[in-house]
C-alpha positions in Angstrom: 29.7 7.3 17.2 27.7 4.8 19.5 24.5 6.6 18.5 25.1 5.8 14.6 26.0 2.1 15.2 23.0 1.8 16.9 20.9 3.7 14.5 22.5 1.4 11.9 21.6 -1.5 14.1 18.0 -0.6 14.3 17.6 0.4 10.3 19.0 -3.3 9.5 16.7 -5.2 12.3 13.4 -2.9 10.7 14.9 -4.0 7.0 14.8 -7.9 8.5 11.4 -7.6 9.8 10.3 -5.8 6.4 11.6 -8.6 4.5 9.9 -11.1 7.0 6.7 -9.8 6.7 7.1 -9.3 2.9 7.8 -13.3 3.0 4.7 -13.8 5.1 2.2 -12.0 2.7 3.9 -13.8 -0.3 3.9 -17.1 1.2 0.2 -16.7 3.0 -1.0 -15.4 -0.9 -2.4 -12.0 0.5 -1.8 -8.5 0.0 -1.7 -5.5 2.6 -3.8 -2.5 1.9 -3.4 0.2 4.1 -7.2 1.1 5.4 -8.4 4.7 5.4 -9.5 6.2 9.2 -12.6 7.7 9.9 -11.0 11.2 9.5 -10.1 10.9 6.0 -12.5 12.0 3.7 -13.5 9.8 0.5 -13.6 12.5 -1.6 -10.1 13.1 -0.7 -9.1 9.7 -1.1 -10.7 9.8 -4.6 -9.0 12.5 -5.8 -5.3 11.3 -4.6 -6.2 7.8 -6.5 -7.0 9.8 -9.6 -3.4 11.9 -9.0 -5.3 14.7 -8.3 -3.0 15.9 -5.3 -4.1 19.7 -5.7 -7.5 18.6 -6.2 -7.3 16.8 -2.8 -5.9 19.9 -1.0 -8.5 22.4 -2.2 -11.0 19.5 -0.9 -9.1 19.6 2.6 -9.2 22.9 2.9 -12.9 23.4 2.2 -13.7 20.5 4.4 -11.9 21.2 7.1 -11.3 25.0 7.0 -7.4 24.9 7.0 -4.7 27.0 5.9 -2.8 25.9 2.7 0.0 24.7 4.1 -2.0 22.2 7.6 -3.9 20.7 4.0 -1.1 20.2 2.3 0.9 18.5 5.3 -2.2 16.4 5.9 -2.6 15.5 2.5 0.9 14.4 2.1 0.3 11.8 5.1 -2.5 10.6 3.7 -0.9 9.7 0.8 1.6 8.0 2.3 -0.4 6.3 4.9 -2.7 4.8 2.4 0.2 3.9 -0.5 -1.2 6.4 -2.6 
C-alpha cells in the first residue's frame, strides 16, 4: 500500500513538472524537438517521418545486421525518442 501512494506521489510531481515545463516553452515562444543521436541512421529517421515503420526496420536490419525482433525494439524507441 505504501509503495502505491508513493508511486502516485511521484506520477503527480512528474505531471507538475510536465505542466511546468509545458508553461515554460509556451511562455518563452519555443518549441522542443527531440534531437536524433549519432547512432540513428537518417535514412531511418526518414522513413519513420514518412510512416514507413516497416520500411525503417528492414533499413535497421540491413544496417546493423539484426534479428527482426532487436530492429524492431530499436525502431520503436526511436520513434518515441524523437516524437515520431
Amino acid at each position: 500500500m505504501q509503495a502505491e501512494i508513493e508511486i502516485y506521489k511521484l506520477r503527480d510531481r512528474i505531471a507538475h513538472l510536465e505542466a511546468e515545463v509545458a508553461f515554460l516553452y509556451k511562455h518563452l515562444g519555443i518549441e522542443y524537438v527531440p534531437e536524433a543521436g549519432p547512432a540513428d541512421d537518417p535514412r531511418i529517421i526518414e522513413q519513420l517521418q514518412k510512416g514507413n515503420k516497416l520500411e525503417a526496420i528492414k533499413l535497421y536490419r540491413q544496417i546493423y545486421s539484426t534479428g527482426s525482433q532487436e530492429a524492431v525494439s530499436a525502431v520503436d524507441e526511436m520513434k518515441g525518442r524523437l516524437g515520431l
